[in-house]
N, C-alpha and C positions, 0 to 999 in steps of 0.2 A: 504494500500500500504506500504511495506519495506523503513519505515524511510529512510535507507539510500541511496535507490533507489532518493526520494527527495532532500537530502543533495547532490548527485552528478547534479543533473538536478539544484539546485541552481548555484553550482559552477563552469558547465560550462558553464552555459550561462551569468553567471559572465563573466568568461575570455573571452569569444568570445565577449561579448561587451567592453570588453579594450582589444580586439584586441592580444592576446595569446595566439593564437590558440597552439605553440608547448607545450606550458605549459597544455595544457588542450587534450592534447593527451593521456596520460595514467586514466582519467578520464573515458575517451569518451569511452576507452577499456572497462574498468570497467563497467559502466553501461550497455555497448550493453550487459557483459556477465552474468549481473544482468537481462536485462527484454529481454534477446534474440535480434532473428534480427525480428525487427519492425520499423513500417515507423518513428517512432520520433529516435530511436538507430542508425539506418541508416544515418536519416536527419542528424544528429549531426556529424558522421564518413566523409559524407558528404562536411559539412559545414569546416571540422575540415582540412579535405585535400586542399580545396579553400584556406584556411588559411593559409598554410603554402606553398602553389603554388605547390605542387603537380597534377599536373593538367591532366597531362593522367592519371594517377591510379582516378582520381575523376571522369572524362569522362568516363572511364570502369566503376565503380558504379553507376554512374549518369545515364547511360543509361539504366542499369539496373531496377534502381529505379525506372525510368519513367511506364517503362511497366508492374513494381509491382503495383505500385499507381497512374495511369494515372488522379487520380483527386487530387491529393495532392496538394496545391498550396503550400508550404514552397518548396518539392520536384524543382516543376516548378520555383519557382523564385531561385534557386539556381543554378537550370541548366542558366539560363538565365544570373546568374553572371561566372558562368564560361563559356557560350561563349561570352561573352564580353570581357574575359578575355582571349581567346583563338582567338580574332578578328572576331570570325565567328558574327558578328552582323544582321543578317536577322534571324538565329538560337536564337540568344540572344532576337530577337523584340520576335519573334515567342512566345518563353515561358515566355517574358515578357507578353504576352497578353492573354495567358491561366492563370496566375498566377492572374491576372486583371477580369477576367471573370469565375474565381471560389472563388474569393476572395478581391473584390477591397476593395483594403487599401490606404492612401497615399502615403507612403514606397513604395507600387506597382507602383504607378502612375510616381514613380521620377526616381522609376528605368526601365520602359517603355519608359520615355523620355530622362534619357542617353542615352539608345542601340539605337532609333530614330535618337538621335542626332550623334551617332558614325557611322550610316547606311544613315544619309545624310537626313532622315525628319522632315526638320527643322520645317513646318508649324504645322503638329500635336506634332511634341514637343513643341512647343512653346504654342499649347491651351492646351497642360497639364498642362506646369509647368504653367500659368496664373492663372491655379484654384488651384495651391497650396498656402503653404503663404512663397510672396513673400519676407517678411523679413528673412527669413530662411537662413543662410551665402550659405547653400548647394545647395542651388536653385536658389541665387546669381550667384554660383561660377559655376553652371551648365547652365545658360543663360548665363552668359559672353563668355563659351567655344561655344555654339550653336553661339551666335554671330561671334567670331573669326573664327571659322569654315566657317561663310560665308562672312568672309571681311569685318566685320564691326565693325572695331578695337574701337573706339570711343566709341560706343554701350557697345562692351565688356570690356573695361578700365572702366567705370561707374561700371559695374556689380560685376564685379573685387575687386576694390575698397570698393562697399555696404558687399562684402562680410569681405573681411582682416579687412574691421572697428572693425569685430566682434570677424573675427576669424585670427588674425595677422600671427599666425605660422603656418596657412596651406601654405605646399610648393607650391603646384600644383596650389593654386591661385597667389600667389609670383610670381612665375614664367612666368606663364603667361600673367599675367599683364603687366611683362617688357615685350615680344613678341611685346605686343598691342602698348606700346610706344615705341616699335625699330621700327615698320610695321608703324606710323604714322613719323615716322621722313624720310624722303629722302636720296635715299640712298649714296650721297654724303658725308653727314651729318652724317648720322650710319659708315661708313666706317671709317670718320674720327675720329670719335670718340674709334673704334675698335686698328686703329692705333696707337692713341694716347697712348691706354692700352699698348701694343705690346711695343712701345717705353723706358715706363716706369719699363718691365719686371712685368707689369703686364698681366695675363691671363685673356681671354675674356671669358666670364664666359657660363658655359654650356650649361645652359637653351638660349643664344645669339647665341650660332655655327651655328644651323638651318638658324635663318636670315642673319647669316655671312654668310654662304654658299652662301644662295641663291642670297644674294648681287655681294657677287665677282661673279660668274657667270654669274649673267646679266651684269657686268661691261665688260667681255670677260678676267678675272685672273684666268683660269681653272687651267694654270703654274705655279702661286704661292700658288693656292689653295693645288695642289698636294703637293707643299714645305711642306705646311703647315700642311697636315695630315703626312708629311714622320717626321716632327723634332717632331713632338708634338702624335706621335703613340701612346704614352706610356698612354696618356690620356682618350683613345676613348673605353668606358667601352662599354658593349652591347647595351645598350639602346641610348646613344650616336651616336654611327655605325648606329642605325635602322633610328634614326630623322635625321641626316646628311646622309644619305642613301638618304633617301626621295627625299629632296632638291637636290639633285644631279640628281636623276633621273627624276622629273620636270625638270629639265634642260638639259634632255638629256648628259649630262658626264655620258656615261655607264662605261667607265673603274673606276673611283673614287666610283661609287654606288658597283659596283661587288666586290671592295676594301672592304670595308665598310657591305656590306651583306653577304660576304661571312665570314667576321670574326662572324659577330653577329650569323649566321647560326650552329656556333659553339658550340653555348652558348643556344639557344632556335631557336627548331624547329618547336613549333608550329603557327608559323603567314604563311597560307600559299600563302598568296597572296606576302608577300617579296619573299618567296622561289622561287613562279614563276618569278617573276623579277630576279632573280638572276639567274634565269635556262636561261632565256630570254637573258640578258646581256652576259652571257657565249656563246650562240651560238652567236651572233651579234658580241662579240668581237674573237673566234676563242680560245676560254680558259675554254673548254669542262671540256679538261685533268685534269686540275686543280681544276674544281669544284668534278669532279669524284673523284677524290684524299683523299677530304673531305669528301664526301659521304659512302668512303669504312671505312674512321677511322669510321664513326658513324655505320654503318652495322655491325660492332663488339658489342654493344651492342644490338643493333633494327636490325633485317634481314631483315626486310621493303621498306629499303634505298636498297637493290639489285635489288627491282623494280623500285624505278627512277632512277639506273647507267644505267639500261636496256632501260628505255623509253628515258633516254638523248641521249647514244648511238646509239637507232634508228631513233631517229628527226636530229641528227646532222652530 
């Protein structure tokens, strides 16, 4: 085999394990135009677009792939991370489980019991990750979230914490953790405490807005909620928009959710279960017009979006 065929296969699966994927793009070039288009030159073009979130051009490949190498399991679990990534999670179980039944790995097993857990089943997630090892911060940090997801903040604060023991600077555990002890505090308590920040000119911190939301809400401050996305707009990045979105919309405030998902809709269109909620919220509130408006800027580059002006306009 051509040396250097080897020397790029060391180096990009270097970088793709620390996580470089744009750095390891003109590699990735390199090699496919070293051994052609084959299923590992592919895998990697692949893997390389997940990485840097390219995600429709990866779903055009990806499906392609599939039906090149319907037994590939790298193929299969890759598809499986990008629709996790894409929210389609029945899609993501689905080639988690071919990936599983041409190849069971552990790796396979943890990533079968994310998409599970993202798709709401909780019990056979919870008998996978059991036969993993539980000391593992990721399998921690992946039971604490299976737990939060069903209200068992207590549960998932323990998991939470087994995990940062190990691995301090992961965010996504950080983060979450504090949810678990905002959701076990009353929300009297959380309020007060929000205010307190608010008083002092300090900012109530990001990964906290969700249960601020949902807090005022239940309290009946839909009024000062609105205040409060109108002074502080400048801070509500897309992902922000989508999880205060949420919250909003369990609570039935359609105009602050349609607020809030119609910005994010801006930025990423592919979660399509927001987009129906925000198709939903538009016809409920009578602000068609305005979603349409949106739709046309994005029709400039996708012509796609001229069929839901067409299907909005005809439901409403």
């Amino acid at each position: 085999m051509d040396q250097l065929v080897l020397v790029l296969r060391r180096r990009i699966r270097s970088l793709f394990k620390k996580k470089q994927f744009s750095e390891a793009t003109a590699l990735v070039d390199e090699f496919r135009n070293r051994v052609g288009l084959n299923e590992e030159s592919q895998g990697y073009q692949l893997e390389q677009l997940l990485g840097v979130n390219q995600l429709q051009d990866a779903k055009k490949l990806g499906e392609r792939l599939v039906e090149q190498y319907p037994r590939s399991p790298r193929i299969a679990f890759l598809m499986s991370q990008l629709h996790h990534k894409l929210k389609n999670y029945k899609q993501a179980v689905a080639f988690a489980r071919i990936q599983n039944d041409l190849y069971p790995t552990s790796y396979g097993s943890y990533q079968l019991a994310k998409c599970l857990v993202s798709a709401g089943g909780f019990d056979e997630a919870l008998s996978l990750l059991r036969r993993l090892d539980l000391d593992a911060p990721k399998v921690q940090s992946l039971l604490g979230w299976l737990f939060e997801r069903q209200g068992e903040y207590a549960k998932a604060q323990a998991y939470y914490q087994k995990s940062l023991a190990q691995q301090p600077e992961n965010i996504f555990t950080r983060d979450h953790l504090e949810h678990c002890l905002a959701m076990q505090v009353d929300s009297q308590s959380f309020l007060g405490e929000m205010e307190t920040l608010t008083a002092f000119d300090e900012e109530i911190p990001d990964n906290l807005l969700p249960t601020y939301f949902k807090r005022q809400l239940e309290a009946g401050e839909e009024a000062s909620l609105r205040e409060f996305v109108a002074s502080n707009w400048v801070r509500f990045t897309p992902e922000l928009c989508r999880l205060t979105g949420w919250a909003c919309y369990k609570a039935n405030s359609l105009d602050l959710t349609f607020r809030l998902f119609l910005e994010y809709i801006q930025h990423d269109q592919s979660d399509f279960k927001l987009m129906r909620t925000l198709e939903f919220c538009a016809r409920k509130l009578g602000r068609i017009d305005e979603l349409v408006s949106v739709y046309y800027k994005l029709a400039k580059n996708d012509p796609t979006w001229f069929g839901r002006i067409k299907k909005l306009h005809k439901g409403s």
